[in-house]
N, C-alpha and C positions, 0 to 999 in steps of 0.2 A: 564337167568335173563335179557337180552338184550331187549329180546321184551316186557319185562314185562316196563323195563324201556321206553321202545319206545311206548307203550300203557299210563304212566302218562305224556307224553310231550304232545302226543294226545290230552289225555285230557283237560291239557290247553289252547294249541293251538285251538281246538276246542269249546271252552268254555263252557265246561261241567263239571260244579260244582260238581253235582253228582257221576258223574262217579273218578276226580277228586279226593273225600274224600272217595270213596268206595275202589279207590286202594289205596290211600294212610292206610288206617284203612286193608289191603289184605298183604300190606305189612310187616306191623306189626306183623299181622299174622303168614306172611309165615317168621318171624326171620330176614330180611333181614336189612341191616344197614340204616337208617334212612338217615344220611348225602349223603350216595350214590342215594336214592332215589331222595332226594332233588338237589343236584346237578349234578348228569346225567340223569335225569328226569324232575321234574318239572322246572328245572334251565331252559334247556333248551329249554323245551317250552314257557315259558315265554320268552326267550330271540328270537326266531322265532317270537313270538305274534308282538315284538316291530320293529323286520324287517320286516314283513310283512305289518305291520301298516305305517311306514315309504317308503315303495314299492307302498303303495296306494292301496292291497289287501283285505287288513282287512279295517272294518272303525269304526266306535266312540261307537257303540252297541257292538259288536266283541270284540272292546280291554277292553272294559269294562269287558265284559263276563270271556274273558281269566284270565284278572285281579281277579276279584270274582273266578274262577277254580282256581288259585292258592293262594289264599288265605286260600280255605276251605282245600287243602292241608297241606297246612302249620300250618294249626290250630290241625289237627291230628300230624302232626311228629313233632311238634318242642318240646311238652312235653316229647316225646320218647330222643331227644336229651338231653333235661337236664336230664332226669335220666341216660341216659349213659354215661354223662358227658363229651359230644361229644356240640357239635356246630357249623354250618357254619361260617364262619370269618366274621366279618361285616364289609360293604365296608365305615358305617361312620354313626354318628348319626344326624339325620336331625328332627329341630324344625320346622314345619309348620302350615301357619293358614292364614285364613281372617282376613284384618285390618280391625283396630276400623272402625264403623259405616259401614259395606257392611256385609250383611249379607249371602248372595249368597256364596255357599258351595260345588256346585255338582262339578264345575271340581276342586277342589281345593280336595275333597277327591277322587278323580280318582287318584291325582297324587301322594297323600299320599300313595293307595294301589300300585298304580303301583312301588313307591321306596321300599314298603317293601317286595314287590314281586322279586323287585330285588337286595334283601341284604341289604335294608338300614336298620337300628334301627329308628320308627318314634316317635316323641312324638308329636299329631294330637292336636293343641287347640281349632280347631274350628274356627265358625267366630266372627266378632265382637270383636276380640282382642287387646287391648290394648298394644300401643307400648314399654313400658316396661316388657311385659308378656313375649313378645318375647324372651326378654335378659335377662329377670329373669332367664326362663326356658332354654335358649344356656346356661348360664353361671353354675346353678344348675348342668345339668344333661353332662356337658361338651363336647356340641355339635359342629360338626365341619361346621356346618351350617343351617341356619336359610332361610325359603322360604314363599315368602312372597304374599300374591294373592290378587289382588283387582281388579273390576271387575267394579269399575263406577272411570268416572274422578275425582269426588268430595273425591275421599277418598286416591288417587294415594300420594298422599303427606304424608299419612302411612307409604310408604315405605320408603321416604326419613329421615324421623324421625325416622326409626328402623337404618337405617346407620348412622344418627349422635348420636344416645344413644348410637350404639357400639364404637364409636370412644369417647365420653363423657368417657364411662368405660375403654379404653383401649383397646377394644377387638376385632377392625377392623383387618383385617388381622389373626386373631387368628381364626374369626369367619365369614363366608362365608357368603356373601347373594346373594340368587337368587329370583327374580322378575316373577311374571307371573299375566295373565288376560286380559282381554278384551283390555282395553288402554294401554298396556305396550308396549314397545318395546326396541330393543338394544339398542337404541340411549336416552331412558328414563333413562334405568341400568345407561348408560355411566355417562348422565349428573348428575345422583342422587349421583352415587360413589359406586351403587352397584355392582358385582364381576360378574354377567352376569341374560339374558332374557332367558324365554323359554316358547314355543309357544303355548306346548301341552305336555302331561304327558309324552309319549315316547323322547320328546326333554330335559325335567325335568330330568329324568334318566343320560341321557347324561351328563348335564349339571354338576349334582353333583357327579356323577364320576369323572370325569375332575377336578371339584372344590374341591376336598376331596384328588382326587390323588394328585395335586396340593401342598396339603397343607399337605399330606405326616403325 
């Protein structure tokens, strides 16, 4: 079963979609446990994808690609998981989106798949969001973080209006923000009062592990 698992890491790593949801659909097949595929297989390709990417090996086509290989995985086994009533643990649920007026969307859903390639629960709002949707949605679906992407300077002040409605509601510190796009930077987070930046989707991961472990 080793290699079988060392052929869907492959796959991700690789970024081959196809091959990808063909063993994950081979797996099913052959009986094998769904969780164990996911996590000593695809887990760990995806998790390769993101050090490789970060070594300078892979680059922004690649992690894309890997991202989509384990996605289409995971769209095959995770049904298999709820009916066994099995599930991988999740590492935290994270509300993401474009603020109001930007409507610019591509790396903001890179970062979406890449979190839930690697354990997050996402709730994806798109762009164009208005800064209460944000905290509507953290507050509804009892997320332990909210990430926030804006992509022109004209709209960067989105983000600071999602940190003072959480703190309006009570819910800074309960409820995580992280920052990303074009104009942003650490020193943006700092001054805004949000909880940290992140640069690029593999940095994002980072980030809200740390902010999720964090917050325990």
């Amino acid at each position: 079963m080793q290699a079988f698992l060392d052929g869907c890491a492959k796959s991700v790593i690789e970024g081959d979609a196809d091959a990808a949801e063909k063993l994950a659909r081979e797996a099913l097949d052959r009986t094998y446990e769904a969780l164990d595929v996911i996590q000593k297989g695809c887990e760990k390709g995806i998790k390769s994808v993101g050090r490789l990417w970060e070594e300078g090996t892979l680059f922004l086509p690649e992690l894309v690609m890997g991202a989509e290989a384990m996605k289409r995985a995971m769209a095959v086994l995770h049904p298999a998981l709820a009916k066994g009533g099995a599930r991988p643990k999740s590492l935290g649920h994270v509300v993401i989106g474009t603020i109001e007026g930007d409507i610019h969307d591509i790396g903001k859903t890179l970062v979406a798949t890449m979190l839930s390639a690697n354990g997050f629960e996402i709730t994806d709002l798109g762009a164009d969001v208005p800064v209460g949707k944000f905290v509507d949605e953290a507050e509804a679906r009892g997320a332990g973080c909210i990430a926030v992407s804006a992509l022109l300077t004209t709209t960067m002040s989105g983000q600071k209006r999602v940190v003072e409605e959480l703190k309006k509601r009570s819910l800074k510190g309960k409820v995580r923000v992280m920052v990303g796009g074009a104009p942003c930077s650490d020193e943006w987070a700092r001054e805004i009062g949000a909880d940290g930046y992140a640069g690029d989707a593999v940095a994002a991961v980072s980030l809200a592990q740390s902010l999720l472990a964090a917050r325990g």
